[in-house]
N, C-alpha and C positions, 0 to 999 in steps of 0.2 A: 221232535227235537230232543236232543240229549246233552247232557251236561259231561263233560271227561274232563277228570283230572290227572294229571304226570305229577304225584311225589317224589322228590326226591331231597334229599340229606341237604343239595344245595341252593336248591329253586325247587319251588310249587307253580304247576302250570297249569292253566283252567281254560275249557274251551269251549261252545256253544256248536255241537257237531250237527250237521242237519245234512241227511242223505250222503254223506262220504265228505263233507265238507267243513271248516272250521272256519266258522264265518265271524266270531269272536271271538279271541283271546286275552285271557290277561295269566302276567306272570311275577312273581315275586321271591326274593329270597323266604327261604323256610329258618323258619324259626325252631331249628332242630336240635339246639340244645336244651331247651328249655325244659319245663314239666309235659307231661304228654296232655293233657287239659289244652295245655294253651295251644299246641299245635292242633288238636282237632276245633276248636276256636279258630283258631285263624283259617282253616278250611272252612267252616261255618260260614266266616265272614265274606269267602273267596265264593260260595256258592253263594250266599246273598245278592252278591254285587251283579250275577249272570242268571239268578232264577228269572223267568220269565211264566207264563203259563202254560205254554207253549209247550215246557222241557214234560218230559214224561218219564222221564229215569235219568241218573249218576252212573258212569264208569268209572269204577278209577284202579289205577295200577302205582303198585306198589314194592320197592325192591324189598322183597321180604317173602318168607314163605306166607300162604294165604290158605285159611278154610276158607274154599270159595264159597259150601255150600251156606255158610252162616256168616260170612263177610267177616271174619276174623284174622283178624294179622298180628303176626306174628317179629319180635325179635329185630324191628325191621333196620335195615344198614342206615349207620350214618343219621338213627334215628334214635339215641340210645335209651330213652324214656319212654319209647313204644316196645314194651318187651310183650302185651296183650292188650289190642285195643277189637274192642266191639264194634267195628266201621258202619256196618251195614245196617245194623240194630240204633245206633245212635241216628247218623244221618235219616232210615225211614222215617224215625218217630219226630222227627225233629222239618223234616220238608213232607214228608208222604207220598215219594212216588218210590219207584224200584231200586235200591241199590244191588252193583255188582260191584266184586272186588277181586282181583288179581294179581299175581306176580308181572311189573312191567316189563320185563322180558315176553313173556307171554304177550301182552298186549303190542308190544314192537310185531313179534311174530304173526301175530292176527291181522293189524295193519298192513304189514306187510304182504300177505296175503290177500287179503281182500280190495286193496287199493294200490298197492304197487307192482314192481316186477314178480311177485308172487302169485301170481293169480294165473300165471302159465304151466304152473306146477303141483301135483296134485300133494307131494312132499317135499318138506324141506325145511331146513334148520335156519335161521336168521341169528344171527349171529351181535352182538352189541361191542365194538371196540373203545373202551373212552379209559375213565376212569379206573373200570374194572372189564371183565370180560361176563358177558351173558349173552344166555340165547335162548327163544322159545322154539319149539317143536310142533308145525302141523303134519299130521297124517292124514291122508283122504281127502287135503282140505278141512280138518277140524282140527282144533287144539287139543292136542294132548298135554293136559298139566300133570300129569300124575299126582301125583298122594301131596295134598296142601301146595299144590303148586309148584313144586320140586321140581320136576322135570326140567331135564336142559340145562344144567349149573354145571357146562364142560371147565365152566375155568377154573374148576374148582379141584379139576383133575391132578392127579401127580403130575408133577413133567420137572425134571432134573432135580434139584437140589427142592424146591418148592412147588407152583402146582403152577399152569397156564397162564395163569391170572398176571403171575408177574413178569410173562415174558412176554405176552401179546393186549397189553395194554401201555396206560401211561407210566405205571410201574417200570417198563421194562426202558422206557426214556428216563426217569429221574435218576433211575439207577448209575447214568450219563452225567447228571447233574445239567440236566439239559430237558428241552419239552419238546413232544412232535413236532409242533407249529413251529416254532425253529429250526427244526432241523428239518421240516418241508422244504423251507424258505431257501436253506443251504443247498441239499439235495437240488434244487430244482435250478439253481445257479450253476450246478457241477462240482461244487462242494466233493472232494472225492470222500473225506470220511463220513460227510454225511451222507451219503449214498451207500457207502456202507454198513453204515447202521442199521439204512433203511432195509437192502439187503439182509441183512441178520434177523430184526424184525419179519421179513418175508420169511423166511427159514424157518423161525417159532410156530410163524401163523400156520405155513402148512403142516408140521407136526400136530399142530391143533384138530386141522379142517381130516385129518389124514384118523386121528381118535374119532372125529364126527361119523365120519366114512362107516369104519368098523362098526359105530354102538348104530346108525340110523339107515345110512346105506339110503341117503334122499335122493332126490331129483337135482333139489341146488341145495347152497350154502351163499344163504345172501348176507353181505355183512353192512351193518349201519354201526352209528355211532359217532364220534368224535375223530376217529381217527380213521375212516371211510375218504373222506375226501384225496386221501394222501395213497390211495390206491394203485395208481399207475408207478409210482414209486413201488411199492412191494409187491406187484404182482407174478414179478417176472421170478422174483425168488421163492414166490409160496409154490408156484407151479412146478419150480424144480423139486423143489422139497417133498411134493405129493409123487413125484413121478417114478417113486420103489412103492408103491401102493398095490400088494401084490395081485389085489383084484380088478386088473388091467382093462373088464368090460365098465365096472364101477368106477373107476379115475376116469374113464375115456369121458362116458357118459354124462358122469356131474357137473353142473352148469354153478361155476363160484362167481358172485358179479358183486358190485356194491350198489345198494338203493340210492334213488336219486326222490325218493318220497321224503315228502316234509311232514312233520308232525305226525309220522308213524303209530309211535305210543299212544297219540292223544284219539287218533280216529281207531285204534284196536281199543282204546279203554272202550270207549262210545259202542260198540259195537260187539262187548259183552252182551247185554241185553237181549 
């Protein structure tokens, strides 16, 4: 059995993974302003509560770049007092079983692979809509993190005036003075401007999926996240959007769907190891 944890800036989320399963969880706001002490404390405390004897290794993922090989992170978002934390070195010496540490885009991607609609494809991009925009990259079926875990940070790309990030995420709603979830809500009554937004949104996205194309040329483009569920809502516009994608065998072929896996991140940490 393995222990996986999802950091993040807003919620820390801890899980008892056993065979592809997440048979316990617990979840708490992160204490991420604070000193970087106390938040690896309050991990401390979080794997306390779920060691068992049982567990034989820690996953965890982390929005930040990552040595994976020495469990070192980096600078990490929304974490501003982890600019260098020793994750993997602290944690062994401190429980004594195996730590892995990750970019959690990567571990989405993994998950997604292994346990979800991923597993019918031997490449493909997984995609994160929420907050922000991220995505991990398997090839062959194996993660490719590139150099600290880097790989796949498309929202990070130019695109008009600033870069992806803030046109296919919840950026690209605030900017509205408005949230997805609301304007789901509208949209799916018949709202006509909110249909339209929604629309617009689909437009960005495949501009997105359409750079994915070019730099990976996958199988799919799976996307999860926050803002996944509202899919049927933008699909019809991302597909228009893709459809000058000059390499007509590669648009045809590309399979984009949204995961209906739960706890993605938490069973790819786990299965770092």
């Amino acid at each position: 059995m393995r222990l996986s944890i999802d950091l993040g800036g807003t919620n820390v989320r801890i899980a008892q993974v056993d065979n592809g399963v997440c048979i316990q969880k617990l979840s708490e706001p992160c204490l991420a302003t604070e000193e970087a002490d106390v938040v690896v404390n309050q991990l401390i405390q979080l794997i306390e509560k779920m060691m068992t004897p049982e567990v034989d290794g820690i996953g965890i993922g982390v929005p930040s770049i990552v040595d994976t090989q020495r469990g070192i992170v980096y600078n990490v978002a929304n974490i501003p007092s982890w600019k260098e934390v020793h994750l993997k070195e602290i944690l062994e010496k401190r429980f004594n079983v195996a730590v892995a540490v990750n970019n959690d885009c990567n571990c989405f991607a993994l998950g997604i692979s292994l346990y979800g609609e991923g597993g019918s494809f031997r490449n493909l991009v997984a995609i994160t809509l929420g907050t922000g925009v991220g995505a991990g990259v398997m090839v062959e079926r194996q993660l490719y993190s590139g150099r600290f875990a880097g790989a796949g940070e498309v929202g990070c790309l130019p695109y008009k005036d600033s870069d992806f990030e803030h046109y296919c995420s919840s950026f690209f709603f605030k900017k509205h003075h408005t949230s997805g979830a609301a304007e789901a809500e509208k949209a799916l009554k018949g709202d006509s401007e909110a249909i339209a937004l929604w629309e617009e949104f689909g437009y960005h996205l495949g501009q997105l999926i359409k750079a994915i194309l070019y730099t990976y040329a996958p199988h799919a483009v799976i996307i999860g996240g926050g803002i996944a569920p509202a899919f049927p809502l933008f699909q019809e516009a991302m597909n228009r959007a893709m459809d000058d994608f000059p390499y007509t065998l590669i648009r045809e072929k590309v399979k984009v769907l949204p995961t209906n896996l739960k706890d993605a991140n938490l069973l790819g940490a786990a299965s770092l190891l």
